[in-house]
PyMOL Python script that loads the backbone (N, CA, C, O; Angstrom):
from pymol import cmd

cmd.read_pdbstr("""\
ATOM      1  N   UNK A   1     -29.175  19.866  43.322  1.00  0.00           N
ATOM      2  CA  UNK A   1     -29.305  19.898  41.891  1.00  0.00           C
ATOM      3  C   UNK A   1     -29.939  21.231  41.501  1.00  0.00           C
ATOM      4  O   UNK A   1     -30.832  21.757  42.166  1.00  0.00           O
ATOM      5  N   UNK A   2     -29.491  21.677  40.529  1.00  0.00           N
ATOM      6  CA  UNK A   2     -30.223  23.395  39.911  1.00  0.00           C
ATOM      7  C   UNK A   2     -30.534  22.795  38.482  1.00  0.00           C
ATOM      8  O   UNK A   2     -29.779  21.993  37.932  1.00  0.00           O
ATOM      9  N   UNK A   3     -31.737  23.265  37.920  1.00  0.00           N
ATOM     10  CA  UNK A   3     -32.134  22.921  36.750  1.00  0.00           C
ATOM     11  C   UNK A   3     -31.462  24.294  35.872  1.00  0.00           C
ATOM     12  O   UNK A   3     -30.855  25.254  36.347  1.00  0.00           O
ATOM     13  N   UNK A   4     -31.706  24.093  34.857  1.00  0.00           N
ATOM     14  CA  UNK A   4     -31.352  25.053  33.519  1.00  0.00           C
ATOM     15  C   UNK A   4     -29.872  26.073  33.437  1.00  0.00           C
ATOM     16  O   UNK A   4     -29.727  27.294  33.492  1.00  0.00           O
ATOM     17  N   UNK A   5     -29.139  25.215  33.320  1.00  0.00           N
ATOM     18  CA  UNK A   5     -29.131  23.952  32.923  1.00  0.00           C
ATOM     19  C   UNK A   5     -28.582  23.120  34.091  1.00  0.00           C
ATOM     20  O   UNK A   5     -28.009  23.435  35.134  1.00  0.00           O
ATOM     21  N   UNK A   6     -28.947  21.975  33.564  1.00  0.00           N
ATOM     22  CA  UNK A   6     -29.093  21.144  34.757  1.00  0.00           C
ATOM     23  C   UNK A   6     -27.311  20.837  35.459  1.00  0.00           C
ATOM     24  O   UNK A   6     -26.456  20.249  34.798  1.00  0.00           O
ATOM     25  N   UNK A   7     -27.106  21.291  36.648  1.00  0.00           N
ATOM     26  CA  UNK A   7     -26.267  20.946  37.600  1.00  0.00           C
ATOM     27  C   UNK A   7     -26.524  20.461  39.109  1.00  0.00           C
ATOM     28  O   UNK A   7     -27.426  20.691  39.914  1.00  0.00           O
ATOM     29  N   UNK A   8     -25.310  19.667  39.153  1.00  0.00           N
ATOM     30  CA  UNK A   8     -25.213  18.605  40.287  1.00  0.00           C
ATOM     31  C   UNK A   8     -24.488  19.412  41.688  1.00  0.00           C
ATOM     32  O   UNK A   8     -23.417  19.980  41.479  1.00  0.00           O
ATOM     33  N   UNK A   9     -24.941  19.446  42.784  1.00  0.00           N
ATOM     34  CA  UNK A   9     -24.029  19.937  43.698  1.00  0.00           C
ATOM     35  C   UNK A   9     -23.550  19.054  44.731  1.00  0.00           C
ATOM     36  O   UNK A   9     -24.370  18.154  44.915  1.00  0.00           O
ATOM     37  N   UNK A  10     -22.241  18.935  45.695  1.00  0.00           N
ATOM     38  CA  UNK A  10     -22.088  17.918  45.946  1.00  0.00           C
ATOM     39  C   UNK A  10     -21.213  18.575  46.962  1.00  0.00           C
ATOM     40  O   UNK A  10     -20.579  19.600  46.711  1.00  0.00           O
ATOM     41  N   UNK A  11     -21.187  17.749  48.519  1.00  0.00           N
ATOM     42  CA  UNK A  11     -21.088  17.979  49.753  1.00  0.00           C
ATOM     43  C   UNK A  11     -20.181  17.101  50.929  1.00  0.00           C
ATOM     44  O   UNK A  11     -20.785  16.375  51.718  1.00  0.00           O
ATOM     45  N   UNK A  12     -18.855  17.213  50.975  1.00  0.00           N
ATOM     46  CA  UNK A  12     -18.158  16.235  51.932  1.00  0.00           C
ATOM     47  C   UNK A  12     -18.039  16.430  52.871  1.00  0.00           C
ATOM     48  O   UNK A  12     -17.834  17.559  53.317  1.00  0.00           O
ATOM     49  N   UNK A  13     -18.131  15.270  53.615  1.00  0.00           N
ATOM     50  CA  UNK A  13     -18.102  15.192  55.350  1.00  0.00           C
ATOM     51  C   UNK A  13     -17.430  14.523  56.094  1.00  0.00           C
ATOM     52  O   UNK A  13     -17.460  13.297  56.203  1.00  0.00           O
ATOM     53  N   UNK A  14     -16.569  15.505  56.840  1.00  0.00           N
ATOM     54  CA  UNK A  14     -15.305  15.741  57.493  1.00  0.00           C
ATOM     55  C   UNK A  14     -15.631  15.063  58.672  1.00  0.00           C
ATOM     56  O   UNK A  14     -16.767  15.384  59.022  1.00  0.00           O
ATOM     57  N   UNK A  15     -14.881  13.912  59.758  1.00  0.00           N
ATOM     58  CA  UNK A  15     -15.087  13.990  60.747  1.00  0.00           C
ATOM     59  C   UNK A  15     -13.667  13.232  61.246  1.00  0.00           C
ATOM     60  O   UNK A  15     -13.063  12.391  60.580  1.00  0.00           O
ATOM     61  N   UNK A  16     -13.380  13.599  62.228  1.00  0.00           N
ATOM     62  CA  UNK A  16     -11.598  13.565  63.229  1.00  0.00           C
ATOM     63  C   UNK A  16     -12.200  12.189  64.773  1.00  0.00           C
ATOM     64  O   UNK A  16     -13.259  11.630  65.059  1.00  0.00           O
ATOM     65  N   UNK A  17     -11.564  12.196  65.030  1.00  0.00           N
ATOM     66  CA  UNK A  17     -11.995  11.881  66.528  1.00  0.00           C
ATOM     67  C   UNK A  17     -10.608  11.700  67.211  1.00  0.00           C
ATOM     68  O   UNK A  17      -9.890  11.294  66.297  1.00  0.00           O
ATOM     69  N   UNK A  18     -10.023  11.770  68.091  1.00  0.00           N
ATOM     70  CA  UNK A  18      -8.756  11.950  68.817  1.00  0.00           C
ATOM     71  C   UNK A  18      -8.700  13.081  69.798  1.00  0.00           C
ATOM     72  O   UNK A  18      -9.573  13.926  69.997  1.00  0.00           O
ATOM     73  N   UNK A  19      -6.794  12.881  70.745  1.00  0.00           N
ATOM     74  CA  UNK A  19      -6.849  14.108  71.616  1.00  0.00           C
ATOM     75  C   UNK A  19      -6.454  15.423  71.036  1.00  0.00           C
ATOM     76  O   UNK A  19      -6.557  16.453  71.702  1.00  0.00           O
ATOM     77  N   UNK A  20      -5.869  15.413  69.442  1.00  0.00           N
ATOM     78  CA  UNK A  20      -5.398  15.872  68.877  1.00  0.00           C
ATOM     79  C   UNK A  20      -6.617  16.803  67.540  1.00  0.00           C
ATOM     80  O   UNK A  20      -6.126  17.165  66.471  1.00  0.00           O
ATOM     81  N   UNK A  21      -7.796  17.004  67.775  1.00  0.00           N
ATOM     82  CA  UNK A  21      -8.705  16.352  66.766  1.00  0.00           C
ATOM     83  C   UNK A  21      -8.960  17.814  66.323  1.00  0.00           C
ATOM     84  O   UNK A  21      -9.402  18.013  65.191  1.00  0.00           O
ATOM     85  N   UNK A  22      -8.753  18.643  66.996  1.00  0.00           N
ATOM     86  CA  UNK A  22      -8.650  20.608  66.585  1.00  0.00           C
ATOM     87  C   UNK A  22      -7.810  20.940  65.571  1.00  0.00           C
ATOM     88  O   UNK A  22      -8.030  21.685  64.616  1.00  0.00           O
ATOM     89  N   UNK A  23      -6.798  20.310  65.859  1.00  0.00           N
ATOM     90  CA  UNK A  23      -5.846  20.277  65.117  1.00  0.00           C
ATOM     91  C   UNK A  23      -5.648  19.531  63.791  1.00  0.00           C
ATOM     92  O   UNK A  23      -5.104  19.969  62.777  1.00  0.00           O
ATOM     93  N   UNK A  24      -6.250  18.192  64.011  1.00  0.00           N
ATOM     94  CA  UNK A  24      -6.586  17.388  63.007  1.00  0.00           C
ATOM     95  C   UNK A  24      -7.607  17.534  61.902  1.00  0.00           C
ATOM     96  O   UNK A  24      -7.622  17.177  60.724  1.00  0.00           O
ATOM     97  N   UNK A  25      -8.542  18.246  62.762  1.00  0.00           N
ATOM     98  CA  UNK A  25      -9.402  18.809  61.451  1.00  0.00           C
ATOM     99  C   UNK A  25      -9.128  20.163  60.791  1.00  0.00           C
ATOM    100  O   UNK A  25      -9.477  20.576  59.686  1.00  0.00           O
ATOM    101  N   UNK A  26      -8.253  20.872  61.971  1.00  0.00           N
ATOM    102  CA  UNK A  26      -7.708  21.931  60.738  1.00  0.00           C
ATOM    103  C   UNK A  26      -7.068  21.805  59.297  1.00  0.00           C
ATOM    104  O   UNK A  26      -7.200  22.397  58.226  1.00  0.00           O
ATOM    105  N   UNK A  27      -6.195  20.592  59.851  1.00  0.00           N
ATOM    106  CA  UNK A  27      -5.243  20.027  58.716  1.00  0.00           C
ATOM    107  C   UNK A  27      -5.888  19.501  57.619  1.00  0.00           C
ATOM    108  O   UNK A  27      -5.749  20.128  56.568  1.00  0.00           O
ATOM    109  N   UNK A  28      -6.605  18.435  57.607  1.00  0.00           N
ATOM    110  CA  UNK A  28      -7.855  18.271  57.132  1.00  0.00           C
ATOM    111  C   UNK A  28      -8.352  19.057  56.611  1.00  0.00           C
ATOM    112  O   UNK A  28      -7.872  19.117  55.479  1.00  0.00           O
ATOM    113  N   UNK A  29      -9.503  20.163  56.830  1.00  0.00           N
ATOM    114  CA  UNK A  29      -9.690  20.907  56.059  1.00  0.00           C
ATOM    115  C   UNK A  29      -8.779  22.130  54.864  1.00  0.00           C
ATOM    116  O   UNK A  29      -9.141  22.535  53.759  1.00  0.00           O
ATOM    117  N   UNK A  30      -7.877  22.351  55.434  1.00  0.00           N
ATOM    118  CA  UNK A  30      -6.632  23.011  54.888  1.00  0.00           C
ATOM    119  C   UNK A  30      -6.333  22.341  53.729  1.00  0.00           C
ATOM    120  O   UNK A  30      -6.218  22.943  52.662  1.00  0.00           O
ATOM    121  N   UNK A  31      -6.135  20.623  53.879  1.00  0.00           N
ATOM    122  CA  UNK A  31      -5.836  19.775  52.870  1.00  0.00           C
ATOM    123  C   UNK A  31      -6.545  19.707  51.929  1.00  0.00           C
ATOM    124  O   UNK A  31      -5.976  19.495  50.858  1.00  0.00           O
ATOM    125  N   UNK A  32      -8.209  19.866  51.919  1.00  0.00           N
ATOM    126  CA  UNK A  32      -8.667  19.624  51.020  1.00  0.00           C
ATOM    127  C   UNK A  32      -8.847  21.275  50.114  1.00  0.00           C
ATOM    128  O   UNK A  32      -8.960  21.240  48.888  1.00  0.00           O
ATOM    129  N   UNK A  33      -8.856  22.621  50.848  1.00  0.00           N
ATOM    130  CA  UNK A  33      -8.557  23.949  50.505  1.00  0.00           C
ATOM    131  C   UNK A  33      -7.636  23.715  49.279  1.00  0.00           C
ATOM    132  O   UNK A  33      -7.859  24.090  48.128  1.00  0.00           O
ATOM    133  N   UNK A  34      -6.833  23.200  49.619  1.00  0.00           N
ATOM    134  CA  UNK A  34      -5.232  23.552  49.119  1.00  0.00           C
ATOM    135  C   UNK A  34      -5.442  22.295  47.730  1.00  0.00           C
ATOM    136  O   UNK A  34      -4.641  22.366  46.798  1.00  0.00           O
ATOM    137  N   UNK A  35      -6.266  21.478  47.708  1.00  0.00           N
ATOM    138  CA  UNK A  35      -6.201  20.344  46.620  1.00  0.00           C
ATOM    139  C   UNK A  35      -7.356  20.989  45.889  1.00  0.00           C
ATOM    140  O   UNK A  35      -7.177  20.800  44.686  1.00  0.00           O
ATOM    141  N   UNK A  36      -8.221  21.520  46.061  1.00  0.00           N
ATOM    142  CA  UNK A  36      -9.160  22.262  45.512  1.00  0.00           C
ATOM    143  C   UNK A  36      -8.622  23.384  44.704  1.00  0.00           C
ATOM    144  O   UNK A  36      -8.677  23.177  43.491  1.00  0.00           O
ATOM    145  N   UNK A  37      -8.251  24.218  44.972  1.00  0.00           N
ATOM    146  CA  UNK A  37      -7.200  25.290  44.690  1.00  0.00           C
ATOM    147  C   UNK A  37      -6.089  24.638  43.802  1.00  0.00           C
ATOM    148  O   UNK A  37      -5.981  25.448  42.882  1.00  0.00           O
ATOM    149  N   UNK A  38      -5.305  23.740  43.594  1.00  0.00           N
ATOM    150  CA  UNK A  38      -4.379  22.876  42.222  1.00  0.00           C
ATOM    151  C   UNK A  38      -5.110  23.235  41.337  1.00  0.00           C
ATOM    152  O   UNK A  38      -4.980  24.230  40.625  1.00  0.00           O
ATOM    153  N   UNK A  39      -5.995  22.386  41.320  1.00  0.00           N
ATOM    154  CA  UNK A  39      -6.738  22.729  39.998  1.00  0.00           C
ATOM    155  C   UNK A  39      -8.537  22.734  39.578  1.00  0.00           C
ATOM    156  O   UNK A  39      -9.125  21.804  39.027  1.00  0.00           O
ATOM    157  N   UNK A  40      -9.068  23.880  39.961  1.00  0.00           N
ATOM    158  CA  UNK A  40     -10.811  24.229  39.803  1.00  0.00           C
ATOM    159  C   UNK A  40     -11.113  23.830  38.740  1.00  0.00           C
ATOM    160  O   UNK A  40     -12.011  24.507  38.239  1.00  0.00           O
ATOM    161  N   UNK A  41     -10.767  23.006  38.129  1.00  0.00           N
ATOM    162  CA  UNK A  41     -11.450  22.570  36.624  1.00  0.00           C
ATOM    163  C   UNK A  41     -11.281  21.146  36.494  1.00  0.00           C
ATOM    164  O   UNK A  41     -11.678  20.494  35.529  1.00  0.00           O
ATOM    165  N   UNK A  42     -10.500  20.549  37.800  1.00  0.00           N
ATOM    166  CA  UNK A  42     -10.192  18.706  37.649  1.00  0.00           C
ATOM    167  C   UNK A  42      -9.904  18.338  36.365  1.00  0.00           C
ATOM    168  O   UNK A  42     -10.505  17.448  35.764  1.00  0.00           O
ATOM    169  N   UNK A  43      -8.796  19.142  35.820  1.00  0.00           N
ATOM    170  CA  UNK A  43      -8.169  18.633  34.156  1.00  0.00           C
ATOM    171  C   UNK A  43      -9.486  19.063  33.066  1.00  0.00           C
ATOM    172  O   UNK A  43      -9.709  18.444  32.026  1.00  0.00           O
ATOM    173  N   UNK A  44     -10.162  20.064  33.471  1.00  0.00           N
ATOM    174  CA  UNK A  44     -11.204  20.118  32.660  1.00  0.00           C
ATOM    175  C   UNK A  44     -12.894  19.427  32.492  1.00  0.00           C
ATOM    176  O   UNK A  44     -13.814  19.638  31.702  1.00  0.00           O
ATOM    177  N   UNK A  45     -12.755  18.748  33.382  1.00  0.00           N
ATOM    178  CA  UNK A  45     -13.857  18.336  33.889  1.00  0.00           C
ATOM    179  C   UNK A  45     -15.060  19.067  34.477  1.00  0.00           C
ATOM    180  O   UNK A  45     -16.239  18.857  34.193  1.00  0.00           O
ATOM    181  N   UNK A  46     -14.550  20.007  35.386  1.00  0.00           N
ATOM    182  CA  UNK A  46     -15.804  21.320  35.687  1.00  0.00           C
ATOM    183  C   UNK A  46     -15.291  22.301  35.032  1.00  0.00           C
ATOM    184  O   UNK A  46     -14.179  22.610  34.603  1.00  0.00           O
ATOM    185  N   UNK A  47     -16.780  22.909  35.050  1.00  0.00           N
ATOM    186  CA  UNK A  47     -16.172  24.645  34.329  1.00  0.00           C
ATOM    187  C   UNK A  47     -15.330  25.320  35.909  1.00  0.00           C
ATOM    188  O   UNK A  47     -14.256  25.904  35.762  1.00  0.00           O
ATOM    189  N   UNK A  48     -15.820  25.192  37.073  1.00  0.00           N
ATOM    190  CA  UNK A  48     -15.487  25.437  38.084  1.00  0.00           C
ATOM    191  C   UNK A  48     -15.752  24.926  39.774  1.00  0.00           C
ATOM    192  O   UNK A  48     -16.855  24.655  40.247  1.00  0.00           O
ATOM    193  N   UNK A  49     -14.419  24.883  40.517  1.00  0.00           N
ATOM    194  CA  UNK A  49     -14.993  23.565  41.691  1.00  0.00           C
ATOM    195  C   UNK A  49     -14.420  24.843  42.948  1.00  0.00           C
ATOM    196  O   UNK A  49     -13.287  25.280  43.145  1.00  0.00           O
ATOM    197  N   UNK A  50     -15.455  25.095  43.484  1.00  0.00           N
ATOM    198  CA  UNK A  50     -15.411  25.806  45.285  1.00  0.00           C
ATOM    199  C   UNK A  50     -15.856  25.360  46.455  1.00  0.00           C
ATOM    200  O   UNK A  50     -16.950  24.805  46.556  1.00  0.00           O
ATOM    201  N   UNK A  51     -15.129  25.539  47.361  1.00  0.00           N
ATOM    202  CA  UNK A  51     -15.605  24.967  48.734  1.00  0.00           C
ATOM    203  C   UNK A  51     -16.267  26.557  49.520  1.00  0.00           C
ATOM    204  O   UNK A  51     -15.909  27.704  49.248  1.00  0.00           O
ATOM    205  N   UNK A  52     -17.389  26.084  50.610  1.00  0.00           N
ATOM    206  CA  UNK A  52     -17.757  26.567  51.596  1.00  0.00           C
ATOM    207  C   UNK A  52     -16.844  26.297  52.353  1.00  0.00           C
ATOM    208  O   UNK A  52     -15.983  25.426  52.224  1.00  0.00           O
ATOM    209  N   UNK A  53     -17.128  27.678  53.893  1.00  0.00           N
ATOM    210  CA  UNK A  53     -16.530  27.172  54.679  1.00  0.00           C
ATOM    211  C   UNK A  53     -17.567  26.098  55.841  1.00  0.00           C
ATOM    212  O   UNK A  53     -18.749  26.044  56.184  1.00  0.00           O
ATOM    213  N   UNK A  54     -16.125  25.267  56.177  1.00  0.00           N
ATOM    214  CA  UNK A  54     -17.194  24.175  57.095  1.00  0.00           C
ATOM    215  C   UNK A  54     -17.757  25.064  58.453  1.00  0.00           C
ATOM    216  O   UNK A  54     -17.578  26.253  58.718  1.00  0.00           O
ATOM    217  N   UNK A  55     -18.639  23.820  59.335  1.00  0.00           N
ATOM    218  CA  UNK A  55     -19.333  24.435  60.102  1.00  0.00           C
ATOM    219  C   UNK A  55     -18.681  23.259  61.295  1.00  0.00           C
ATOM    220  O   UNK A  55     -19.169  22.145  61.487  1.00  0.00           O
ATOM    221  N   UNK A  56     -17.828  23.659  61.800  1.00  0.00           N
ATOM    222  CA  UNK A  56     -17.617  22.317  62.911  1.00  0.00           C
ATOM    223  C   UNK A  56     -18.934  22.363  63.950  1.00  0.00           C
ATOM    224  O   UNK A  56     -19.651  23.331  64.201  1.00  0.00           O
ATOM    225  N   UNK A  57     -19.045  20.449  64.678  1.00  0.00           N
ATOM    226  CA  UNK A  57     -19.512  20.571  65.432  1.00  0.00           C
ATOM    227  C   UNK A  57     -19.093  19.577  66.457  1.00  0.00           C
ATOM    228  O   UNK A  57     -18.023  19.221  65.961  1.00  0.00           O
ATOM    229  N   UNK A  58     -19.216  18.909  67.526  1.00  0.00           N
ATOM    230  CA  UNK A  58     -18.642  17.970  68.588  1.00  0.00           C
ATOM    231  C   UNK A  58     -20.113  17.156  68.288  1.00  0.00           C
ATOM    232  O   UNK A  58     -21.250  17.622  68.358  1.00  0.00           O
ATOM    233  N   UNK A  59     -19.751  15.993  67.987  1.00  0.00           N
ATOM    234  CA  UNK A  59     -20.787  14.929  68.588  1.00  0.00           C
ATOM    235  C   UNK A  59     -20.539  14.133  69.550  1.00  0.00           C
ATOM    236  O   UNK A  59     -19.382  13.715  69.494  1.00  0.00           O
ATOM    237  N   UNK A  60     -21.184  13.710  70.486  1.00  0.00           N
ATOM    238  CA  UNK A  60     -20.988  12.694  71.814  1.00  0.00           C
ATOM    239  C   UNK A  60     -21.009  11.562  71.078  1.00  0.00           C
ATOM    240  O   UNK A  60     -21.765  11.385  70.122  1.00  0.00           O
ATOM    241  N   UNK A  61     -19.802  10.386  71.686  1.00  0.00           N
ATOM    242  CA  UNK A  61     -19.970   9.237  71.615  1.00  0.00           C
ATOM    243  C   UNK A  61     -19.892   8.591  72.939  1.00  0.00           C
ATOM    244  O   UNK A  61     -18.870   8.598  73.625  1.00  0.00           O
ATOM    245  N   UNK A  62     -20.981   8.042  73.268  1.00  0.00           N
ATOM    246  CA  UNK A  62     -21.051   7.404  74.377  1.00  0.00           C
ATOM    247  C   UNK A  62     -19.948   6.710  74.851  1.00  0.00           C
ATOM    248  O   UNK A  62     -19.840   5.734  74.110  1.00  0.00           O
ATOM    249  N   UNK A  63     -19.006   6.687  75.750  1.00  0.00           N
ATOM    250  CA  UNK A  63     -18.112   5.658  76.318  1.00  0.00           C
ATOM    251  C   UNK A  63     -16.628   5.954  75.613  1.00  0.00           C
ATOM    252  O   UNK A  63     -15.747   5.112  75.784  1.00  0.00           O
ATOM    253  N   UNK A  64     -16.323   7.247  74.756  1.00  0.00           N
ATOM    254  CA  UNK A  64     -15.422   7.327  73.928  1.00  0.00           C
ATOM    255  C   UNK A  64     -15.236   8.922  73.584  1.00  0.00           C
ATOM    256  O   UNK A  64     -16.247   9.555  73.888  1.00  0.00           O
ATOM    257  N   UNK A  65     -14.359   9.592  73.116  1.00  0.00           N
ATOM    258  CA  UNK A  65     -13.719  10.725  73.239  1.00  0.00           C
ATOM    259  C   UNK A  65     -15.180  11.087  71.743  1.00  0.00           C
ATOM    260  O   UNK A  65     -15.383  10.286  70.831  1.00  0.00           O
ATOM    261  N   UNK A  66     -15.963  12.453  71.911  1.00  0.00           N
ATOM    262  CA  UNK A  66     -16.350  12.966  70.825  1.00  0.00           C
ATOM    263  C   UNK A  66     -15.662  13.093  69.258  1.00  0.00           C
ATOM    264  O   UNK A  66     -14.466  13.381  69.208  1.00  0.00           O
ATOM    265  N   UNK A  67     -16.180  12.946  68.381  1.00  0.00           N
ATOM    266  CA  UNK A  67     -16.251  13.539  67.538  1.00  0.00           C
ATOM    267  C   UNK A  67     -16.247  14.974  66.905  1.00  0.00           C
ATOM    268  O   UNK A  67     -17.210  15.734  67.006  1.00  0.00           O
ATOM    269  N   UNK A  68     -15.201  15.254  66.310  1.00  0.00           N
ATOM    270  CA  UNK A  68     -15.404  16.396  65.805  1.00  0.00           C
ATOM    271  C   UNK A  68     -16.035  16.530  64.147  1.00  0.00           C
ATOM    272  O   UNK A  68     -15.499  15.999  63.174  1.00  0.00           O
ATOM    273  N   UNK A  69     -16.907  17.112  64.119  1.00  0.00           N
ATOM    274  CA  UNK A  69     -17.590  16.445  62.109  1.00  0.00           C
ATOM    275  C   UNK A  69     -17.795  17.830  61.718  1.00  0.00           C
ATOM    276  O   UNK A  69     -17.885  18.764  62.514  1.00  0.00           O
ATOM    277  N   UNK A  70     -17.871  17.924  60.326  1.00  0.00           N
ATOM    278  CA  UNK A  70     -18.805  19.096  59.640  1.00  0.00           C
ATOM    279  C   UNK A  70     -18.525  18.627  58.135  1.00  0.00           C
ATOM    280  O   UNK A  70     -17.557  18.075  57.611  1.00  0.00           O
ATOM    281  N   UNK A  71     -19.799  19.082  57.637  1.00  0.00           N
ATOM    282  CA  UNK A  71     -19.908  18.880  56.283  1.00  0.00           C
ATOM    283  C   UNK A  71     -19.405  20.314  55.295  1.00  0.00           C
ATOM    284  O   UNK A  71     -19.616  21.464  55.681  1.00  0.00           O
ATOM    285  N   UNK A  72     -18.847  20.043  54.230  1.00  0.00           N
ATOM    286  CA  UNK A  72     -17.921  21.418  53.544  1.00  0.00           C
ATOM    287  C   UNK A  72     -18.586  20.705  52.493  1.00  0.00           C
ATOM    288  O   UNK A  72     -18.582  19.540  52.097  1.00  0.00           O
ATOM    289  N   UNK A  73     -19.165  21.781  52.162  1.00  0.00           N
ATOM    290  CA  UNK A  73     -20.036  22.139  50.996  1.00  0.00           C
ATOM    291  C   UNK A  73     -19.128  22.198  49.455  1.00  0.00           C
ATOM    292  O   UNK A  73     -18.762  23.298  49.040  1.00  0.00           O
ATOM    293  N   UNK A  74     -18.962  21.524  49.038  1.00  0.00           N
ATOM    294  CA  UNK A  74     -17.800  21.589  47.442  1.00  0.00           C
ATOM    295  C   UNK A  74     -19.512  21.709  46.433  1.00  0.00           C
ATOM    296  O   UNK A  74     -20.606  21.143  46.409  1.00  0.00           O
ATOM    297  N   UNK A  75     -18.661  23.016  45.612  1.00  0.00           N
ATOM    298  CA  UNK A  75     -19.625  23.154  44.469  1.00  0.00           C
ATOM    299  C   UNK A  75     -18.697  22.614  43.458  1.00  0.00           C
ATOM    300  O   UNK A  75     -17.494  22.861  43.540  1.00  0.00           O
ATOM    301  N   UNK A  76     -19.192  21.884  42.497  1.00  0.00           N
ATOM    302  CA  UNK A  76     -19.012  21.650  41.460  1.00  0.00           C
ATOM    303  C   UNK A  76     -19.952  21.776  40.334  1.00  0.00           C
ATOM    304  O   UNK A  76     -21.080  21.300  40.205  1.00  0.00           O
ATOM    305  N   UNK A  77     -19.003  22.783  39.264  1.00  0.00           N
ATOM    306  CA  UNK A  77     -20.308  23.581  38.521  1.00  0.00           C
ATOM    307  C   UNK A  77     -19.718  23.202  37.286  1.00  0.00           C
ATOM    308  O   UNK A  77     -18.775  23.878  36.877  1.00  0.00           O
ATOM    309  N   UNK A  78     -20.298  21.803  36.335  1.00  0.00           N
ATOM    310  CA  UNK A  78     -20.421  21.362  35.383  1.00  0.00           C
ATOM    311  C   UNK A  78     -21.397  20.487  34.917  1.00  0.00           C
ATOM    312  O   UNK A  78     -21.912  19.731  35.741  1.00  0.00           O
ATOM    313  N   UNK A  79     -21.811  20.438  33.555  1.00  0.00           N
ATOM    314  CA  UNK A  79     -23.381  19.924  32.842  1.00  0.00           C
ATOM    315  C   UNK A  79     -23.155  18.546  32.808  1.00  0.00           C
ATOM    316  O   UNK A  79     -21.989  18.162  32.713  1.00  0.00           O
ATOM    317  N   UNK A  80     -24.061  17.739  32.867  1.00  0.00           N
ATOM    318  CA  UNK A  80     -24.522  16.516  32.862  1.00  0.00           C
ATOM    319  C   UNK A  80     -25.786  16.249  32.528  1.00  0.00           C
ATOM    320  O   UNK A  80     -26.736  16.858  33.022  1.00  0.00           O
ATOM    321  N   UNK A  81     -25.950  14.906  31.281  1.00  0.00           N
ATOM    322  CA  UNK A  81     -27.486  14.277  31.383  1.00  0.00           C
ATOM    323  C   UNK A  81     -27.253  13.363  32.744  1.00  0.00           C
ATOM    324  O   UNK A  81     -28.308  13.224  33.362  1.00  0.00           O
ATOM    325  N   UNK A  82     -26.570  12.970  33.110  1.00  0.00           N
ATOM    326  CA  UNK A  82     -26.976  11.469  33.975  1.00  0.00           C
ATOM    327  C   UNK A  82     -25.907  12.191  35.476  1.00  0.00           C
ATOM    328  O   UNK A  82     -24.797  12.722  35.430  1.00  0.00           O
ATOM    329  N   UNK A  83     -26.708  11.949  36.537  1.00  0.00           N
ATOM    330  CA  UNK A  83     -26.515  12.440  37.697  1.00  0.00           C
ATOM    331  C   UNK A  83     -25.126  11.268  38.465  1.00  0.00           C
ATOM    332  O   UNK A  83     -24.499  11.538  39.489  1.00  0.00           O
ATOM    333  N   UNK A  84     -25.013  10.458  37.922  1.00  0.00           N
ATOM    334  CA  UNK A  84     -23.758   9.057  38.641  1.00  0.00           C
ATOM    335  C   UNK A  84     -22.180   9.916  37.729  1.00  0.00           C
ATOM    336  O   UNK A  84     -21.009   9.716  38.055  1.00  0.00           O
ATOM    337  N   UNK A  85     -22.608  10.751  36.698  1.00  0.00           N
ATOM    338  CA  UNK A  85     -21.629  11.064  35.881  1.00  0.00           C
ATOM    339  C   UNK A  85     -20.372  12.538  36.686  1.00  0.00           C
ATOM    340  O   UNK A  85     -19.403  12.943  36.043  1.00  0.00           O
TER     341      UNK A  85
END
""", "prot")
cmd.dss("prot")
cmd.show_as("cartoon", "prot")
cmd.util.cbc("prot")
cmd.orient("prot")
């Protein structure tokens, strides 16, 4: 959150698991690039919407093929009184 004026920032998290999962999260991330990029204003809803780039990482799952996860940072830069909005 940034005050004055007050904005919300907001953060999705990506995660694959498979033998395929390099690949899968490329696509994945690409997908959401490319839906971001349609339209930075969500019909007018933000003044403007950008992604970071993600940060992959492998998590262990015990007894089962890792995880591949990272969180991609989406800014969304529009005013709000109420933070659920």
């Amino acid at each position: 959150m940034t005050l004055s004026p007050l904005r919300y920032h907001y953060q999705l998290e990506a995660v694959v698991q498979g033998v395929a999962r390099d690949a899968t999260f490329d696509t994945l991330a690409a997908s959401i690039g490319t839906a971001l990029a349609v339209d930075r204003t969500l019909g007018g809803l933000c003044d403007w919407i950008e992604a970071e780039a993600p940060q992959p990482i492998d998590l262990p799952v015990e007894g089962a093929m890792s995880l591949k996860a990272a969180v991609i940072p989406v800014i969304l830069d529009y005013c709000t009184a109420d933070p659920l909005c």
